[in-house]
C-alpha positions as CSV (number, residue, x, y, z in Angstrom):
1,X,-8.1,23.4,4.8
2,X,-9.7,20.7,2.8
3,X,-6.7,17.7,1.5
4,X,-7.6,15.0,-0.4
5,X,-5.9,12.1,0.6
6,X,-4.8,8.9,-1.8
7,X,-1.7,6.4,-1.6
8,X,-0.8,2.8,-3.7
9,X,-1.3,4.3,-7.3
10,X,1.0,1.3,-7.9
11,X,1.1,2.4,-11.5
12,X,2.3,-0.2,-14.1
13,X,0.9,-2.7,-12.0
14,X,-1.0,-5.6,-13.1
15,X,-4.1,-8.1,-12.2
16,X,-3.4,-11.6,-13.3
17,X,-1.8,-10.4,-16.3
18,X,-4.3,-8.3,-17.0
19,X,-3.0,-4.7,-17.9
20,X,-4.7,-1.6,-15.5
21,X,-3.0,1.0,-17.3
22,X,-6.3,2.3,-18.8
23,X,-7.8,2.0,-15.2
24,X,-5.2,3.9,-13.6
25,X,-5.5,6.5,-16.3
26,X,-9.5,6.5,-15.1
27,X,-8.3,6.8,-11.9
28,X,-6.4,9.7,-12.3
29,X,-9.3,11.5,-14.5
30,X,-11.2,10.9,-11.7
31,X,-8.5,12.7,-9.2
32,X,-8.3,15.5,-11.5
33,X,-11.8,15.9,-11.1
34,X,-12.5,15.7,-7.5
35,X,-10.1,18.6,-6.8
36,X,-11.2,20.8,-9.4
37,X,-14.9,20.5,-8.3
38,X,-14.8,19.4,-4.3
39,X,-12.5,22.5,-3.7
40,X,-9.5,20.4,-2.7
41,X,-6.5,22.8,-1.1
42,X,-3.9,20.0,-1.2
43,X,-3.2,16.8,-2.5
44,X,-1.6,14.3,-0.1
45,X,-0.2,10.4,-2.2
46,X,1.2,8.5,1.0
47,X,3.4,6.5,-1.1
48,X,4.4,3.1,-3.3
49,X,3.7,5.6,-6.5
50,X,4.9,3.1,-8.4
51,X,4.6,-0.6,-8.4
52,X,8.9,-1.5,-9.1
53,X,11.5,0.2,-8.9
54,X,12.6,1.1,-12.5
55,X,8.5,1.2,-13.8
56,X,7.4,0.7,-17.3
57,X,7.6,3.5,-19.9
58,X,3.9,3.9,-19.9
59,X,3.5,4.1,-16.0
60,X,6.4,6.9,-16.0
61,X,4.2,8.9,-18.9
62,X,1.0,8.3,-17.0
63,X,3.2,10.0,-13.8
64,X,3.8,12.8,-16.0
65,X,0.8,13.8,-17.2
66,X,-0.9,13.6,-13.8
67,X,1.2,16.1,-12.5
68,X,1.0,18.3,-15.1
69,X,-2.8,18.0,-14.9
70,X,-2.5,18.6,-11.3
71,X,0.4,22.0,-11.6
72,X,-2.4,23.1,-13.9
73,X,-5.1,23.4,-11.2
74,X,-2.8,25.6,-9.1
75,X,-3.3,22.8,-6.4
76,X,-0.2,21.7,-3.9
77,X,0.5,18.0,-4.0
78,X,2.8,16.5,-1.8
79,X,4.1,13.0,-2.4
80,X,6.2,10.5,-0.4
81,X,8.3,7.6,-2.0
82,X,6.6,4.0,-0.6
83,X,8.5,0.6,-0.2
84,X,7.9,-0.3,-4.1
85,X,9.0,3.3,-5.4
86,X,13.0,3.5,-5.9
87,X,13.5,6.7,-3.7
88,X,16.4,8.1,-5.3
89,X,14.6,7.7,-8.8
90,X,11.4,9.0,-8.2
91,X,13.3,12.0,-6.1
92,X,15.2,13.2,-9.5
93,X,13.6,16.5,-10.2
94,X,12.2,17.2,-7.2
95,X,14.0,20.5,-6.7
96,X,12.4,22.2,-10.0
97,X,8.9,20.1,-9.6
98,X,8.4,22.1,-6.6
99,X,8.2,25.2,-8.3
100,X,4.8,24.1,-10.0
101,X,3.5,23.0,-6.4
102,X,4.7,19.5,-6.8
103,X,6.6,18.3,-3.4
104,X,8.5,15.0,-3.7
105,X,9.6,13.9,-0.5
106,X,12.1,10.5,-1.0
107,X,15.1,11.5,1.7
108,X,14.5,10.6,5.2
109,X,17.2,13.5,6.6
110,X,14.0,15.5,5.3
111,X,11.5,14.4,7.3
112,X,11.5,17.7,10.1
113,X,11.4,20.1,6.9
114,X,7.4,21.2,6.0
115,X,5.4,22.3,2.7
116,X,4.0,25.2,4.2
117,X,0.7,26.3,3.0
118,X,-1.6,28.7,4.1
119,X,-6.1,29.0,4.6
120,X,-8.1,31.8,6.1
121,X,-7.2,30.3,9.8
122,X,-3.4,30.6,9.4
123,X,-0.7,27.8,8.8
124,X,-0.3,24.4,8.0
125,X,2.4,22.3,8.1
126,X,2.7,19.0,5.9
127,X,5.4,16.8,6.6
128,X,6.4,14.1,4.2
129,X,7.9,10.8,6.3
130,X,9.1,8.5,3.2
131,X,8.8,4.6,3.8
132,X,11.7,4.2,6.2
133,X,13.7,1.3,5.7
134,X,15.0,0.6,9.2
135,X,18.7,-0.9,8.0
136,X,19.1,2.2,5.6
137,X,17.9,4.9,7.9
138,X,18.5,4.7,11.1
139,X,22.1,6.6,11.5
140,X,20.3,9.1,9.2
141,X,17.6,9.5,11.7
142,X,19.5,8.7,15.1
143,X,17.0,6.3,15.8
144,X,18.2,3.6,19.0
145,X,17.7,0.7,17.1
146,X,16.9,-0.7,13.2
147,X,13.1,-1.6,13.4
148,X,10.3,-0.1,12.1
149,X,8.9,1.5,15.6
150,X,12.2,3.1,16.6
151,X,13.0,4.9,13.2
152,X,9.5,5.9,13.0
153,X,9.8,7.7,15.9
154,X,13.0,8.9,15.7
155,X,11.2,10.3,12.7
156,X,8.3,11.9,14.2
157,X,10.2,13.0,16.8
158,X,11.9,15.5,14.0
159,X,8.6,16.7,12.8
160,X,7.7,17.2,16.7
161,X,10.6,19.9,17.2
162,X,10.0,21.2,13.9
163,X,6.3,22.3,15.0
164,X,6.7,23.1,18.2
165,X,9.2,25.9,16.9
166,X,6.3,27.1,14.6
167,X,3.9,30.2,15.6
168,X,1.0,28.8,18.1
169,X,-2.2,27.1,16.2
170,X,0.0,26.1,13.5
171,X,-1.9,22.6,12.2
172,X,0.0,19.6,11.1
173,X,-0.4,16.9,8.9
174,X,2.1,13.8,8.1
175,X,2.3,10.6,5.2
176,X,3.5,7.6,6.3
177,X,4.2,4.7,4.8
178,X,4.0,1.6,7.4
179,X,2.7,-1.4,9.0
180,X,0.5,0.3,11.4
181,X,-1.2,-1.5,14.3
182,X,-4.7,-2.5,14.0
183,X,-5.0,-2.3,9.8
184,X,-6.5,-5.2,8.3
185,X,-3.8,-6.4,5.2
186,X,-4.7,-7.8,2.0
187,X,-2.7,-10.5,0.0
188,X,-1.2,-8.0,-2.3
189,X,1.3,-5.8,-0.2
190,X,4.9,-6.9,0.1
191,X,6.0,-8.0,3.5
192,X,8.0,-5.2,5.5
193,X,8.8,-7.2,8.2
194,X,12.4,-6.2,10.0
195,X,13.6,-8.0,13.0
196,X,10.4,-10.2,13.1
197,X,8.6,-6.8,13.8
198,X,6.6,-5.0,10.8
199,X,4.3,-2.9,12.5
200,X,4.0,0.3,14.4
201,X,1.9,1.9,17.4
202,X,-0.3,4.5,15.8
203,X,0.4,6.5,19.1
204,X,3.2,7.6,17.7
205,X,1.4,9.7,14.9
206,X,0.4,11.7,18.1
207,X,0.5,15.2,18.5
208,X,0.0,16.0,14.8
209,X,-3.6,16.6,13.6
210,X,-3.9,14.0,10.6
211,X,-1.4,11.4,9.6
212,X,-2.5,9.9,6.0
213,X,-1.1,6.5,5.9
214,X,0.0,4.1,3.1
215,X,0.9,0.6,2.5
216,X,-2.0,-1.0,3.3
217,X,-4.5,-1.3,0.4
218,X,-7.4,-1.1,2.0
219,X,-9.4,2.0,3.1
220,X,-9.8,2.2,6.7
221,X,-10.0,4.4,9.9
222,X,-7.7,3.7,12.9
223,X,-8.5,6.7,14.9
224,X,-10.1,10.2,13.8
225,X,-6.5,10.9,13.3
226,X,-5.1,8.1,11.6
227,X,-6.2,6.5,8.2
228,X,-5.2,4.5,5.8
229,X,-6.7,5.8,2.3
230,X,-5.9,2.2,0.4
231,X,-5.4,1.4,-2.7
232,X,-7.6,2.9,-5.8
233,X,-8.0,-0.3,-7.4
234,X,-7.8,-4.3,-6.3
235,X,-5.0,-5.2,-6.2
236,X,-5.1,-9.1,-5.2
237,X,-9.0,-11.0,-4.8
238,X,-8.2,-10.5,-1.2
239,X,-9.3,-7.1,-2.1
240,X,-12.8,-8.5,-3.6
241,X,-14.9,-6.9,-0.6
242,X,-12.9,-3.2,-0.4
243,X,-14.6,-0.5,-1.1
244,X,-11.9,1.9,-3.0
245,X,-11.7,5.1,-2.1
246,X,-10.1,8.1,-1.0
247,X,-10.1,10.7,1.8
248,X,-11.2,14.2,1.7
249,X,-10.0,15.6,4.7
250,X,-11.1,19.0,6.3
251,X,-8.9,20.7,8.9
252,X,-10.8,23.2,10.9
253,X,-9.2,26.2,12.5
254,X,-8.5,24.4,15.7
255,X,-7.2,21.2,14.1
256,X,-10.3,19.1,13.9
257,X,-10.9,16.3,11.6
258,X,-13.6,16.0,9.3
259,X,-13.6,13.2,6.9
260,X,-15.3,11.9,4.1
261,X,-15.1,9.3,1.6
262,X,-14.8,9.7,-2.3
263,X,-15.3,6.4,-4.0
264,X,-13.3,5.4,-6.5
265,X,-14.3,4.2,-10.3
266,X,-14.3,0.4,-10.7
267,X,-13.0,-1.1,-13.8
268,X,-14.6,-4.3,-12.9
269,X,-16.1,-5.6,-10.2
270,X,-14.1,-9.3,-8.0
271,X,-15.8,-12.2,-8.1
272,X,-14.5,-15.3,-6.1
273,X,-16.0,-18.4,-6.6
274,X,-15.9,-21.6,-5.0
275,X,-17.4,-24.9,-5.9
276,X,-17.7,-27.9,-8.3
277,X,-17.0,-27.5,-11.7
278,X,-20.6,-28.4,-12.4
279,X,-21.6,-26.3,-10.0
280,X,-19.5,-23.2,-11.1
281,X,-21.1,-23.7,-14.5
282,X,-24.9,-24.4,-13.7
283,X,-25.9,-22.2,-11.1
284,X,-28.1,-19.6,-11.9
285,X,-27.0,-17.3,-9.2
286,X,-23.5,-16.5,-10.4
287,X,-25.5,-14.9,-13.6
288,X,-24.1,-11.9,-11.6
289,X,-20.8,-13.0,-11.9
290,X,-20.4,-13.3,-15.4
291,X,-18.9,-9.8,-16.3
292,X,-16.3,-9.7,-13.6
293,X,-13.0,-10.6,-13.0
294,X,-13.1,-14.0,-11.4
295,X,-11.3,-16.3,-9.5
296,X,-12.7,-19.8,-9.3
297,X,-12.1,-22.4,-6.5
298,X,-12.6,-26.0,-7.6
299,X,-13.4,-28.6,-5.0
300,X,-14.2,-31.6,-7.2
301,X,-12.2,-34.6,-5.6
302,X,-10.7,-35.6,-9.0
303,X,-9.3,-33.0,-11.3
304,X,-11.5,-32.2,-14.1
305,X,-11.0,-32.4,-17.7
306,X,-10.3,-28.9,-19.3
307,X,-11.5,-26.9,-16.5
308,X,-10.4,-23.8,-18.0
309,X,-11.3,-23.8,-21.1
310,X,-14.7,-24.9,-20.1
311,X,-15.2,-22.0,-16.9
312,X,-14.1,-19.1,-19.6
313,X,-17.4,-20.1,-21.6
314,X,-19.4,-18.8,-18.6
315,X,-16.8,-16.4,-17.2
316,X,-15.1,-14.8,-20.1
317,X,-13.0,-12.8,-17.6
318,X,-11.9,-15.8,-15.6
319,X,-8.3,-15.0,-14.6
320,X,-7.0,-17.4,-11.4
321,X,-8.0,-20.7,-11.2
322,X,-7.9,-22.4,-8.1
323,X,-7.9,-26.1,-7.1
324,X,-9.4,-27.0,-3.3
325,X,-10.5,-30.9,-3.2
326,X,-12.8,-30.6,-0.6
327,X,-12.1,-34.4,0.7
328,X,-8.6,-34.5,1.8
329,X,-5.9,-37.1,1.0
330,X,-5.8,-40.2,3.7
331,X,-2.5,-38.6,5.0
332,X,-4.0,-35.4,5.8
333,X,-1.3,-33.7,3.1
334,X,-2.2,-30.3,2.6
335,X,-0.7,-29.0,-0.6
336,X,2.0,-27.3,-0.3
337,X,0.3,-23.3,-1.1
338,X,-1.9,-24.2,1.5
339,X,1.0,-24.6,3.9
340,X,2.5,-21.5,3.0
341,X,-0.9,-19.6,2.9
342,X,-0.7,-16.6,5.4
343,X,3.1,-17.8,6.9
344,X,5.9,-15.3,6.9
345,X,8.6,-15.7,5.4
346,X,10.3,-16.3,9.4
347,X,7.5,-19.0,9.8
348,X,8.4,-20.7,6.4
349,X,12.3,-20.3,7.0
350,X,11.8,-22.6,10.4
351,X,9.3,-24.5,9.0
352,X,12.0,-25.8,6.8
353,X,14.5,-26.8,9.8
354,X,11.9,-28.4,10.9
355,X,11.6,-30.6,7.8
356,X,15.0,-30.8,7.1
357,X,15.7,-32.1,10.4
358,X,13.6,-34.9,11.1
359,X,10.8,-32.8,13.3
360,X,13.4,-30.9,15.7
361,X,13.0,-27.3,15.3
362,X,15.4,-24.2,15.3
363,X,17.1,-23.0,18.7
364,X,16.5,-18.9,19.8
365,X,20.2,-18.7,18.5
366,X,19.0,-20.4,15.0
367,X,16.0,-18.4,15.2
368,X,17.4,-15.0,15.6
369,X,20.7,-16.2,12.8
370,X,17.2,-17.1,10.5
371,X,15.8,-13.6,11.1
372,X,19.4,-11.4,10.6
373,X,19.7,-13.7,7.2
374,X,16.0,-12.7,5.8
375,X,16.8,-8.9,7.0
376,X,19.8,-8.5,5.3
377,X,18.5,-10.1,2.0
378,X,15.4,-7.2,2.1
379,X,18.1,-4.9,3.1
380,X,20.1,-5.4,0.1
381,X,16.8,-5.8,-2.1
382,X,15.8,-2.6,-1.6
383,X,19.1,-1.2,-1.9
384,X,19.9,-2.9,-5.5
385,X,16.1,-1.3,-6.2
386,X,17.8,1.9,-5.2
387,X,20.6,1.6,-7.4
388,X,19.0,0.0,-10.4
């Protein structure tokens, strides 16, 4: 059985303001296409759909049409609700959608409950494990505690019965959505941590013959078993050096896992730039640069006049602009981004007791109350998403 696999549509998402609705709509033209002529059996979107809750009108359209594109090849998708998608919303439907071969899975109670689809070499089982928000889920699931690793499992312990009650060589495949161990994160995913814990073992994927991950934008292999698909487009300039793309996935008659990447149009190709001002706009090798979208780093000690206006003359697609003095104030005072720059939002949180009291820093008691606080505020975030 051949799947493609693809996650983070994150449709009605923007780039610096800059509207990617006509990429996305590439995007999908491109999807279309790669089923109809690589053969694809199944189609497999590991989640975050959507890039809010309640999307724009357009990015709800765009949803549409996709699937009805897709219903039209005759070609199964199966879908999972990720930690940007309201699950409730996107679930609405789901019932009569699957009657075209269009499988929403948003309710975790669900997750022990396959598509069933058939090839020449008998069954194959596709279970669809929505992003599990541990506060939310974890009576649902039965899971021992409410963190990412224990309702995961409790999870995949549910597919786990579910396939061994199936006839022998029946082959398995799961979506995720998580904070898997070992993946490499860009700038533009939204923090998952719980309990001061975001990710999870990829062992516990094990026993199933694929798991196609999302979250994480990036494309990337953890084990022959395990990959993340990543994004279709860049998301964040952290993403300037990704190669988008999606996996096409072959399940032999025994389970093994051949895979191959399908790359991905590209709207316009990252640039990030670092450097003077005069330097930005006299050197001859960022010619390159000059249809992309950029973002420029300015290191001139004194703030320039007009940098802007003057960059966008070169760079006409110029859209983040960045100052970096490389000489540092007497006091060593970083700015404050660069403080906060790759600190979660724990590390800011004692950070600020720190500050606040004159250098002494929080206790394990004040540490853990910090950590209940920031959980419960996700918590109801994602529940006031749901309800929206």
């Amino acid at each position: 059985m051949r799947v493609l696999h693809t996650s983070d549509w994150h449709l009605g998402r923007s780039f610096h303001r800059v509207n990617l609705l006509s990429a996305q709509r590439t995007f999908l033209d491109h999807l279309v296409e790669t089923v109809r002529t690589r053969e694809v059996d199944a189609v497999l979107v590991a989640g975050d759909i959507y890039d809010r809750a309640v999307p724009p009108l357009a990015a709800v359209e765009l949803f549409d049409e996709a699937l009805h594109r897709l219903a039209a090849l005759g070609v199964p998708t199966v879908m999972i609700s990720g930690n940007h998608d309201s699950a409730r919303r996107l679930g609405v439907g789901s019932g009569l959608m699957e009657r075209a071969g269009i499988h929403l899975r948003t309710d975790p109670a669900g997750c022990g409950t396959p598509v069933l689809l058939d090839d020449a070499h008998g069954p194959v089982a596709l279970y669809g494990l929505p992003y599990l928000e541990p506060a939310m889920v974890r009576d649902t699931l039965g899971a021992r505690r409410a963190d990412h690793a224990e309702v995961l499992r409790a999870a995949m312990e549910r597919v786990r019965v579910d396939l061994a009650g199936r006839p022998p060589g029946t082959r398995s495949v799961v979506l995720a959505h998580a904070f898997v161990t070992g993946g490499a994160v860009s700038d533009s995913e939204r923090d998952i941590t719980v309990g001061g814990v975001a990710s999870v073992p990829a062992a516990v994927f094990d026993g199933v013959d694929y798991a196609a991950l999302g979250h994480l934008h990036g494309c990337q292999t953890l084990t022959e078993r395990v990959r993340y698909s990543g994004s279709p487009l860049a998301y964040s300039f952290s993403e300037a050096r990704h190669r988008k793309s999606s996996w096409l996935v072959d399940l032999d008659r025994d389970g093994a896992v051949r895979a191959e990447r399908v790359d991905c149009p590209v709207p316009r190709p990252l640039a990030r730039l670092r450097g003077t001002l005069d330097a930005l706009l006299d050197d001859p090798g960022h010619a390159r640069h000059e249809d992309a979208w950029v973002e420029a780093t300015l290191t001139d000690t004194a703030r320039p006049h007009e940098p802007m206006a003057r960059l966008v003359k070169r760079f006409p697609h110029l859209v983040s602009l960045v100052f970096d003095p490389d000489e540092i104030p007497a006091d060593g005072a970083a700015s404050y981004a660069q403080r906060l720059r790759g600190r979660s939002d724990q590390e800011i949180a004692e950070d600020f007791v720190v500050h606040v009291r004159a250098g002494r820093a929080a206790d394990a008691q004040e540490r853990a109350a910090l950590r209940s606080a920031i959980d419960e505020v996700r918590t109801a975030e994602t529940t006031a998403e749901g309800v929206r």
